[in-house]
MOPAC internal coordinates of N, CA, C and O (Angstrom, degrees):
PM7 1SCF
backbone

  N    0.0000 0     0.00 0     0.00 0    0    0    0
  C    1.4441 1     0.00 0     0.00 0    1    0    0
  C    1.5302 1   108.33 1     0.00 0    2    1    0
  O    1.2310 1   128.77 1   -36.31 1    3    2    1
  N    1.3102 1   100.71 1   143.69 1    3    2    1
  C    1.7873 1    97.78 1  -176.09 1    5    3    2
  C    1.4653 1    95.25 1  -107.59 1    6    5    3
  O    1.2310 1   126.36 1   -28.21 1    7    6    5
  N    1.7245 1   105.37 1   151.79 1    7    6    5
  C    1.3141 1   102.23 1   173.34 1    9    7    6
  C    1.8667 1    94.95 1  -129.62 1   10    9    7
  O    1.2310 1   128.16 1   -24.26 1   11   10    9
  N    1.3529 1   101.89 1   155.74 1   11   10    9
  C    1.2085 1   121.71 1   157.49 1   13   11   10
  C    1.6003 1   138.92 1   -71.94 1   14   13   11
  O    1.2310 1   119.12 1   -89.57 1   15   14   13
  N    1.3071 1   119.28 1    90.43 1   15   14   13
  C    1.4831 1   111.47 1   174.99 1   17   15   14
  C    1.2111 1   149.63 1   -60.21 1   18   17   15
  O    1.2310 1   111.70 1    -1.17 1   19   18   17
  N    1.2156 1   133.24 1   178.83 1   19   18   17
  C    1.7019 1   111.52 1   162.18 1   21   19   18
  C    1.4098 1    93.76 1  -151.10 1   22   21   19
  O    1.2310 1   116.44 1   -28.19 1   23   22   21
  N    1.6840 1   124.37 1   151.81 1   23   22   21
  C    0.9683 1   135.46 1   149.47 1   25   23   22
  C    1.3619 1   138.05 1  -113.12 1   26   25   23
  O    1.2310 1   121.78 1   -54.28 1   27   26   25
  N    1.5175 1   114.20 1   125.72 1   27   26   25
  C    1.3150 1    96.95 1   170.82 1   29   27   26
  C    1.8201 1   105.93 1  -144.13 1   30   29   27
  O    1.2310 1   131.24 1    29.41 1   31   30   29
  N    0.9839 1    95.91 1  -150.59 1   31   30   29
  C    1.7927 1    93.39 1  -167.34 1   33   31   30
  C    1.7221 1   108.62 1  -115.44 1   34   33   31
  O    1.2310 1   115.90 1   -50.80 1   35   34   33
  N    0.8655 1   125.39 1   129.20 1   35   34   33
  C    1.9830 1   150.86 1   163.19 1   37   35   34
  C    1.8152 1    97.54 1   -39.54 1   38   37   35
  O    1.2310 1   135.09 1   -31.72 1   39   38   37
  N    1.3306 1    88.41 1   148.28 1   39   38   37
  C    1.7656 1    92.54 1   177.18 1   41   39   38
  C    1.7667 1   112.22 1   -62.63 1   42   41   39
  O    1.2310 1   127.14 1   157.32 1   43   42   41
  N    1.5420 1   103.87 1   -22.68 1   43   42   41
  C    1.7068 1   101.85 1   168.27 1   45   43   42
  C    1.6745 1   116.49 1   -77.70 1   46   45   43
  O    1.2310 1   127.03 1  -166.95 1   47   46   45
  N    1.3062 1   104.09 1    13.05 1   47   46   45
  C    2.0725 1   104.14 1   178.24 1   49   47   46
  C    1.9343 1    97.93 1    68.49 1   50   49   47
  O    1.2310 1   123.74 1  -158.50 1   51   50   49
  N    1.5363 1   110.42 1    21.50 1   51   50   49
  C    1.9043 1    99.60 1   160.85 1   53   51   50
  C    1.1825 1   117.59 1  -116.48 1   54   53   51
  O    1.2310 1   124.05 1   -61.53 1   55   54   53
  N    1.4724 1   109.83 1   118.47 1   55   54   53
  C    1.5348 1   141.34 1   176.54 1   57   55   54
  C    1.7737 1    96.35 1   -19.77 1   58   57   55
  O    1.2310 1   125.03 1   -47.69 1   59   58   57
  N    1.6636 1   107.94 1   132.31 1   59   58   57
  C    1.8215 1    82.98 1   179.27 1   61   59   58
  C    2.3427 1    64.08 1  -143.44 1   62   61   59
  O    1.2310 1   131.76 1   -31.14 1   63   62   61
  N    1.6401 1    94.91 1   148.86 1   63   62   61
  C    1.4480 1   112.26 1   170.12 1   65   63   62
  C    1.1506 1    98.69 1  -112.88 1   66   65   63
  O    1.2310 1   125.71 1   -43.27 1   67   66   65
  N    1.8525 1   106.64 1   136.73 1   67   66   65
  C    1.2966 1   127.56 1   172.53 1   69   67   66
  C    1.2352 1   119.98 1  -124.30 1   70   69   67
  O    1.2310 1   117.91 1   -43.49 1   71   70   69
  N    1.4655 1   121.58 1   136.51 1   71   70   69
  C    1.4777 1   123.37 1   161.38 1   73   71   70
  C    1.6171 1   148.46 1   -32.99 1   74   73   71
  O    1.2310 1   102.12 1  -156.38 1   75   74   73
  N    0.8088 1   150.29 1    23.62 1   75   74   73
  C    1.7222 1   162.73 1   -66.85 1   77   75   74
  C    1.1575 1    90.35 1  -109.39 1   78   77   75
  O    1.2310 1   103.52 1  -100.86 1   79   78   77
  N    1.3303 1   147.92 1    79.14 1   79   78   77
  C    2.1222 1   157.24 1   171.52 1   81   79   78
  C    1.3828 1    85.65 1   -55.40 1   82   81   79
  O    1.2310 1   114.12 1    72.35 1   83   82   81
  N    1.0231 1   128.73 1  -107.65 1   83   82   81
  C    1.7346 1   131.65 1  -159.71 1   85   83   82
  C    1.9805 1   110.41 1  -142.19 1   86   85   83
  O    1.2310 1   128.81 1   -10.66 1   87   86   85
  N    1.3833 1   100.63 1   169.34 1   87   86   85
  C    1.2397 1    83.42 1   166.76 1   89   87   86
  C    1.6802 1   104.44 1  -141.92 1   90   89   87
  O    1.2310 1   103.56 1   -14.99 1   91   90   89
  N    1.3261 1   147.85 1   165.01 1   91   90   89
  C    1.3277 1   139.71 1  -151.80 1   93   91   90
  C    1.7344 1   107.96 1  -148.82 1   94   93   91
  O    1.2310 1   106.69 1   -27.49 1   95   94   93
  N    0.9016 1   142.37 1   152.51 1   95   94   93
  C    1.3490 1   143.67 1  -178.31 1   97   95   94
  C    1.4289 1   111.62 1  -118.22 1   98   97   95
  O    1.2310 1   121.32 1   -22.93 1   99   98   97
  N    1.4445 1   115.08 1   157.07 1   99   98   97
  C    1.4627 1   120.05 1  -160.02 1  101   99   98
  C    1.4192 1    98.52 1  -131.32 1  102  101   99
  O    1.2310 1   107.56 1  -112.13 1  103  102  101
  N    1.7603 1   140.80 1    67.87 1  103  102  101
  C    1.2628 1   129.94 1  -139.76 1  105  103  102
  C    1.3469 1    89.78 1   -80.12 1  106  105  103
  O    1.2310 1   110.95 1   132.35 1  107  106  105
  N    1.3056 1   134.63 1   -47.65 1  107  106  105
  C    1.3136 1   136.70 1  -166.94 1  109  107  106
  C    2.1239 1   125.36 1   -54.31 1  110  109  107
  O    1.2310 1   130.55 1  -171.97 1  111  110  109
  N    1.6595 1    97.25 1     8.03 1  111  110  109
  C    1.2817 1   129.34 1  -174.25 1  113  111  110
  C    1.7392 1   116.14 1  -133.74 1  114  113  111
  O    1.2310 1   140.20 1   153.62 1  115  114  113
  N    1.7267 1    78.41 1   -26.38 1  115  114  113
  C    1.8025 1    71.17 1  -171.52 1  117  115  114
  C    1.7965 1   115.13 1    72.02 1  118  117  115
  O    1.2310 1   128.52 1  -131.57 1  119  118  117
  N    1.3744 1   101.19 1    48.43 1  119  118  117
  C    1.5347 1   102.15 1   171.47 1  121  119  118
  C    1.0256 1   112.86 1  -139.87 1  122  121  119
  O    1.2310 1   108.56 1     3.04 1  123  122  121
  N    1.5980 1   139.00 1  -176.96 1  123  122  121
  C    1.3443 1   147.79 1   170.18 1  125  123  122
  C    1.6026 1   106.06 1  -130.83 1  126  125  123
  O    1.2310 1   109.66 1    -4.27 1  127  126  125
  N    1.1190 1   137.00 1   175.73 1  127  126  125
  C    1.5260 1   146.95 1  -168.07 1  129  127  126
  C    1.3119 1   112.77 1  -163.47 1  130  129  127
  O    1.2310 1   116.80 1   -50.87 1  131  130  129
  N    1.2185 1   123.70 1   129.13 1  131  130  129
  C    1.4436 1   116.10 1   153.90 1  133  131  130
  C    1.7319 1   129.75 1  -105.56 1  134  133  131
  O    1.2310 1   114.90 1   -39.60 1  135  134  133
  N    0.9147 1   127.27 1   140.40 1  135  134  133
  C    1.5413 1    99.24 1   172.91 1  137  135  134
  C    1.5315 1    95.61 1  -127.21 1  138  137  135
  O    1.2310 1   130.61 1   -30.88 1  139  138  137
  N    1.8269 1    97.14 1   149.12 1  139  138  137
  C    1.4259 1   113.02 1  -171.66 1  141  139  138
  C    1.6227 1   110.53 1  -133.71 1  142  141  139
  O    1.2310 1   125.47 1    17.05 1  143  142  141
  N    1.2216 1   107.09 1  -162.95 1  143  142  141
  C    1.8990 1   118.20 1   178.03 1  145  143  142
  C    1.1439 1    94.17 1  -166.09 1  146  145  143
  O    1.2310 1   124.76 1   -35.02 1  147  146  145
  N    1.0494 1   108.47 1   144.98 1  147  146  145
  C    2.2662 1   126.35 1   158.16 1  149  147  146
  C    1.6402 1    89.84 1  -104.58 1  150  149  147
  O    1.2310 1   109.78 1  -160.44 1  151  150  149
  N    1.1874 1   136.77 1    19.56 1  151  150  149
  C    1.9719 1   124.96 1  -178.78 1  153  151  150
  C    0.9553 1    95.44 1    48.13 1  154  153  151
  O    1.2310 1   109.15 1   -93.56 1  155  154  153
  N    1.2286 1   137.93 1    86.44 1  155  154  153
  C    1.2751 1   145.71 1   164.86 1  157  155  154
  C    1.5167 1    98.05 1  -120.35 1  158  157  155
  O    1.2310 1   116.76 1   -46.17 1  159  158  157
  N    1.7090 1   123.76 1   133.83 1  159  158  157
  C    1.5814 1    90.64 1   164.65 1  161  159  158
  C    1.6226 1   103.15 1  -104.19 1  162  161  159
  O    1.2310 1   123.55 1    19.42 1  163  162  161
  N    1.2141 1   110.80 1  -160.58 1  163  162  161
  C    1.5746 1   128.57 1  -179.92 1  165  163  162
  C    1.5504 1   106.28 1  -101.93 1  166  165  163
  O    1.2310 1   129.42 1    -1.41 1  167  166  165
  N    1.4048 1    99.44 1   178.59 1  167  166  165
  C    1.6882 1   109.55 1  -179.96 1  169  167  166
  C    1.2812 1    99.37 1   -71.92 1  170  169  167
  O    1.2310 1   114.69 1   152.56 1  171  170  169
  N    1.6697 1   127.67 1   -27.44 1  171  170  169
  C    1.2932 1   101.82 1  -176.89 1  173  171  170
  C    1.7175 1   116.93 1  -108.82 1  174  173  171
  O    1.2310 1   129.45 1  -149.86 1  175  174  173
  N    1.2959 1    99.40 1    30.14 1  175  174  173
  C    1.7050 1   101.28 1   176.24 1  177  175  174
  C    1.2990 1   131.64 1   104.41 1  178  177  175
  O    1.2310 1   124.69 1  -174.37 1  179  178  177
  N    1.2754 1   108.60 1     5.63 1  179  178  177
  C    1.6583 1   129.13 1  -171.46 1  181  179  178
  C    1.5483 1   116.20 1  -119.78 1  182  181  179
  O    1.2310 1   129.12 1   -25.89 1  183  182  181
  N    1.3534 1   100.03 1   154.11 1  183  182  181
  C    1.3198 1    98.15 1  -171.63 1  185  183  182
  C    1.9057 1    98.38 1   -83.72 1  186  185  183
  O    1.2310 1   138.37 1   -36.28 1  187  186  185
  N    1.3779 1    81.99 1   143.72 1  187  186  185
  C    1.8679 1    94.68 1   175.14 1  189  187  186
  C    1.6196 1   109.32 1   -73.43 1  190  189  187
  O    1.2310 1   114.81 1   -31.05 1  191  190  189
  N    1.3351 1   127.44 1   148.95 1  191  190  189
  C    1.0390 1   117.51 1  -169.32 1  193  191  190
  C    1.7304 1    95.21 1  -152.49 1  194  193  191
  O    1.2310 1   116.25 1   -65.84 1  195  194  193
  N    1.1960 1   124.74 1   114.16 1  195  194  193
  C    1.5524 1   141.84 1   178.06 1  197  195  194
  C    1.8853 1   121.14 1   -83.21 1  198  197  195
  O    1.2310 1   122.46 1   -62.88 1  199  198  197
  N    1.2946 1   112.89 1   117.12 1  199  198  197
  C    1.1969 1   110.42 1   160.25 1  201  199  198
  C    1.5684 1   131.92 1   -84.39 1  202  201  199
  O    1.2310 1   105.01 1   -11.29 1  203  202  201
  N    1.6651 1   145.34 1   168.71 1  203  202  201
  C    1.4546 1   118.54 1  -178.23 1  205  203  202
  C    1.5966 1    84.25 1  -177.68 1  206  205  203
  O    1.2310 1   131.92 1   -21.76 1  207  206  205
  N    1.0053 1    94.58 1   158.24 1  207  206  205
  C    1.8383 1   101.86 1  -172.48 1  209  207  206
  C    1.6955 1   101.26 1  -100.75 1  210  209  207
  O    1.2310 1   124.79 1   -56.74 1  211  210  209
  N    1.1294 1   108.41 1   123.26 1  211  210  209
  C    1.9068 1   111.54 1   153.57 1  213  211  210
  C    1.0058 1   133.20 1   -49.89 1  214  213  211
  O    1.2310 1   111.15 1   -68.69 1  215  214  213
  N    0.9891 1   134.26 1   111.31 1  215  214  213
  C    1.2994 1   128.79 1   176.42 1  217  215  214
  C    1.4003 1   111.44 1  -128.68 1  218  217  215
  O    1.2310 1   122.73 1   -50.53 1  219  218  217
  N    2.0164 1   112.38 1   129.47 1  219  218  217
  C    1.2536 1   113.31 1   168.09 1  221  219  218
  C    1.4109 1   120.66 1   -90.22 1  222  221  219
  O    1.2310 1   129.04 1   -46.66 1  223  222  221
  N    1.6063 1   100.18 1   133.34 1  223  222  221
  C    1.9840 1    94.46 1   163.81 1  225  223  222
  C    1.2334 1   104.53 1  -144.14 1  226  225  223
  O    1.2310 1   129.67 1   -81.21 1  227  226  225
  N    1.5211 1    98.96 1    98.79 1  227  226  225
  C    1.8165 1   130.99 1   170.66 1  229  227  226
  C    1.4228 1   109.74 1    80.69 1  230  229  227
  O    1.2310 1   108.32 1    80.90 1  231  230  229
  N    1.2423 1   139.44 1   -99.10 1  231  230  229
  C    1.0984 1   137.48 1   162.20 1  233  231  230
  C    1.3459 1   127.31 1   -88.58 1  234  233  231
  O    1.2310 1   118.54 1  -177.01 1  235  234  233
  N    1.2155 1   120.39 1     2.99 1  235  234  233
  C    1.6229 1   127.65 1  -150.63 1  237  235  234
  C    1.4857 1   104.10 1  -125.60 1  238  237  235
  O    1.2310 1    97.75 1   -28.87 1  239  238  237
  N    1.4405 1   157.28 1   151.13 1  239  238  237
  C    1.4190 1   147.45 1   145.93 1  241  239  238
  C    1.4769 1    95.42 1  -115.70 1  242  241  239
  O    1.2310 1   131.44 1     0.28 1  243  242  241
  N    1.5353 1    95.53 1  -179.72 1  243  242  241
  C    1.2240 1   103.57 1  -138.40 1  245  243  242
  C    2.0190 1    89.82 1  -162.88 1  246  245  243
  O    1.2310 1   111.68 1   -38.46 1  247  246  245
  N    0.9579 1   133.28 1   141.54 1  247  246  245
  C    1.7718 1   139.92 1   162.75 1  249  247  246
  C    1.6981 1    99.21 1  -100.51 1  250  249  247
  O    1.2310 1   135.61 1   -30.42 1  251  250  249
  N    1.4419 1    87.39 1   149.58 1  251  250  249
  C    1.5579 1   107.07 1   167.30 1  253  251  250
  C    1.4728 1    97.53 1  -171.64 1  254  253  251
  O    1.2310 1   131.42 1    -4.68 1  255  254  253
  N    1.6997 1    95.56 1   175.32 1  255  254  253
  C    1.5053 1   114.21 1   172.85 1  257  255  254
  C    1.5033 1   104.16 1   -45.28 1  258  257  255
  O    1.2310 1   130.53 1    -3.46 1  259  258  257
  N    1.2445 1    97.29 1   176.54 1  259  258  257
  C    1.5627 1   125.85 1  -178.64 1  261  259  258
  C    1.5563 1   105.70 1   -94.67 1  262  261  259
  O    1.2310 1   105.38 1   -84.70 1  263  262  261
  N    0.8469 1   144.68 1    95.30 1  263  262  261
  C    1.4344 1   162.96 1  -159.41 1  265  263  262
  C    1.9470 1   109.90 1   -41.09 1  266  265  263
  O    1.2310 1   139.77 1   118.01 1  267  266  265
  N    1.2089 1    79.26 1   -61.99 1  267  266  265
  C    2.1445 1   104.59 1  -165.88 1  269  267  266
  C    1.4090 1   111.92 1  -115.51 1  270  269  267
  O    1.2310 1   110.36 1   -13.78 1  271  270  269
  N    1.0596 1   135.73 1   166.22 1  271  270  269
  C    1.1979 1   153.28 1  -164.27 1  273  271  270
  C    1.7088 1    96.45 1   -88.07 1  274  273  271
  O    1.2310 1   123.27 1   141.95 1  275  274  273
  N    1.2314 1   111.33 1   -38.05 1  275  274  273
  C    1.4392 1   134.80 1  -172.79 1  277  275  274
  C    1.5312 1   116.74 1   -87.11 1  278  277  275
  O    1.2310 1   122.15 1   172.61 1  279  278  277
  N    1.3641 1   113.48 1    -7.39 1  279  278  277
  C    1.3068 1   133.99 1   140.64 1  281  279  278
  C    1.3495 1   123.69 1   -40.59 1  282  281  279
  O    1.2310 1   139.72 1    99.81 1  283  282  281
  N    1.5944 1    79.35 1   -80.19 1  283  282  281
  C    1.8598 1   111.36 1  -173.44 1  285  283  282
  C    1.3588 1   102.31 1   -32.74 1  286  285  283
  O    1.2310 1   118.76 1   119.07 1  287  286  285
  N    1.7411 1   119.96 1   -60.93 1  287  286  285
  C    1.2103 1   126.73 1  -133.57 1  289  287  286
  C    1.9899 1    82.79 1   -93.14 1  290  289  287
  O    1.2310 1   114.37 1   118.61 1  291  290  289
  N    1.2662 1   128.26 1   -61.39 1  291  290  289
  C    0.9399 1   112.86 1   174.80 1  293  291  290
  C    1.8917 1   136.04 1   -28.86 1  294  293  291
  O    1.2310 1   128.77 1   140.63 1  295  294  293
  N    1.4451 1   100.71 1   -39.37 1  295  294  293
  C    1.6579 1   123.59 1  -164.39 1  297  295  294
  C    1.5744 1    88.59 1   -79.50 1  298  297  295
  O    1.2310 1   122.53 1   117.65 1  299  298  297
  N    1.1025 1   112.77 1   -62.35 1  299  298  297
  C    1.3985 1   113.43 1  -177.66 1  301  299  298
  C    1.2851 1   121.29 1   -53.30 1  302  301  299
  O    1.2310 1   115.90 1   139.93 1  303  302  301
  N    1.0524 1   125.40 1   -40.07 1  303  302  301
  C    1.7470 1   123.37 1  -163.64 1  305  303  302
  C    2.0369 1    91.70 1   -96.83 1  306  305  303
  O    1.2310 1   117.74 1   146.46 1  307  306  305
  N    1.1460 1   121.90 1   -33.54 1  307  306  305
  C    1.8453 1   108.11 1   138.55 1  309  307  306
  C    1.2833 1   136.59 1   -23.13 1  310  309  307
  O    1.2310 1   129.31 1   109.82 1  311  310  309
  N    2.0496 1    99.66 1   -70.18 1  311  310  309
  C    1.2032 1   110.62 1  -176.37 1  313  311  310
  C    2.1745 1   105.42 1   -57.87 1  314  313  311
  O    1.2310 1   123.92 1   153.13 1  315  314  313
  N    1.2350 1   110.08 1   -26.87 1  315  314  313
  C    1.2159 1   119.32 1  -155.68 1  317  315  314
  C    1.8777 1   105.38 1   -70.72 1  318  317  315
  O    1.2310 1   137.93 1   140.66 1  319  318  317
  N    1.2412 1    82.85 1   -39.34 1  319  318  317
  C    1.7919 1   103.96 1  -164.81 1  321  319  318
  C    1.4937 1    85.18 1   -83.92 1  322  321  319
  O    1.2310 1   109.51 1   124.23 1  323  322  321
  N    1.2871 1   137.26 1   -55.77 1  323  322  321
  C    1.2358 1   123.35 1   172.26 1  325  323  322
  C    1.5269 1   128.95 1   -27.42 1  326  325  323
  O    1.2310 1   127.55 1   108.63 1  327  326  325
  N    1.7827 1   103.08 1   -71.37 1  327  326  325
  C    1.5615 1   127.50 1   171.77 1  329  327  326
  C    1.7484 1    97.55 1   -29.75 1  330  329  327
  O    1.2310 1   122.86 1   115.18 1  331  330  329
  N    1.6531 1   112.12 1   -64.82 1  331  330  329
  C    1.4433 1   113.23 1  -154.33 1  333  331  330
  C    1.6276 1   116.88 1   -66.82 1  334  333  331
  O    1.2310 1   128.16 1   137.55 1  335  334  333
  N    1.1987 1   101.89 1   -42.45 1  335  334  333
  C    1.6318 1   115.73 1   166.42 1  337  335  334
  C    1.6018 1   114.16 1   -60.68 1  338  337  335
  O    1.2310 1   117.33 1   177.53 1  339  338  337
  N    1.2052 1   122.68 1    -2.47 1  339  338  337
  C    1.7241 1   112.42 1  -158.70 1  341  339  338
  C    1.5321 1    87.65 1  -124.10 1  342  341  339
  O    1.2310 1   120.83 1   151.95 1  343  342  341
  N    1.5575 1   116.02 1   -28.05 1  343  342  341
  C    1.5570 1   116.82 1  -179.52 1  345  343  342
  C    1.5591 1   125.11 1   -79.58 1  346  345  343
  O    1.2310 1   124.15 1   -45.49 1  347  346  345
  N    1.2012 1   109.65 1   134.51 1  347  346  345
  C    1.6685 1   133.43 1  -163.46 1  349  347  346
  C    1.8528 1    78.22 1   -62.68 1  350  349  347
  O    1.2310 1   120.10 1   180.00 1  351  350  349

């Protein structure tokens, strides 16, 4: 299976490569999302898996935090309905 990467740079300016899973839109907010992984797992055995909002400026995008509280709850209950619909 091929996966798609993305690169961008750490708040110290070092190049970090990420896994690119999918990304989903929230029209009713007016946002975009990506979710990613570096394969990292967790303490309990799983791979870690990161959400981050899109953002365009001019030709270029760009990830960051989740802005609002009203984000969160939106992105998540997306990511959620996503997860449940996509699972065997």
């Amino acid at each position: 299976m091929r996966f798609r990467s993305i690169t961008f740079a750490d708040s110290s300016g070092d190049v970090i490569n990420a896994v690119l899973l999918f990304g989903f839109a929230v029209p009713l907010i007016s946002k975009n999302f990506l979710v990613y992984t570096f394969n990292e797992e967790s303490r309990a055995g799983r791979i870690r898996v990161y959400l981050a909002a899109l953002y365009k400026q001019g030709e270029t995008y760009s990830l960051g935090a989740l802005e609002t509280d009203r984000d969160h709850v939106f992105a998540l209950q997306a990511l959620k309905q996503i997860v449940k619909t996509e699972s065997p």
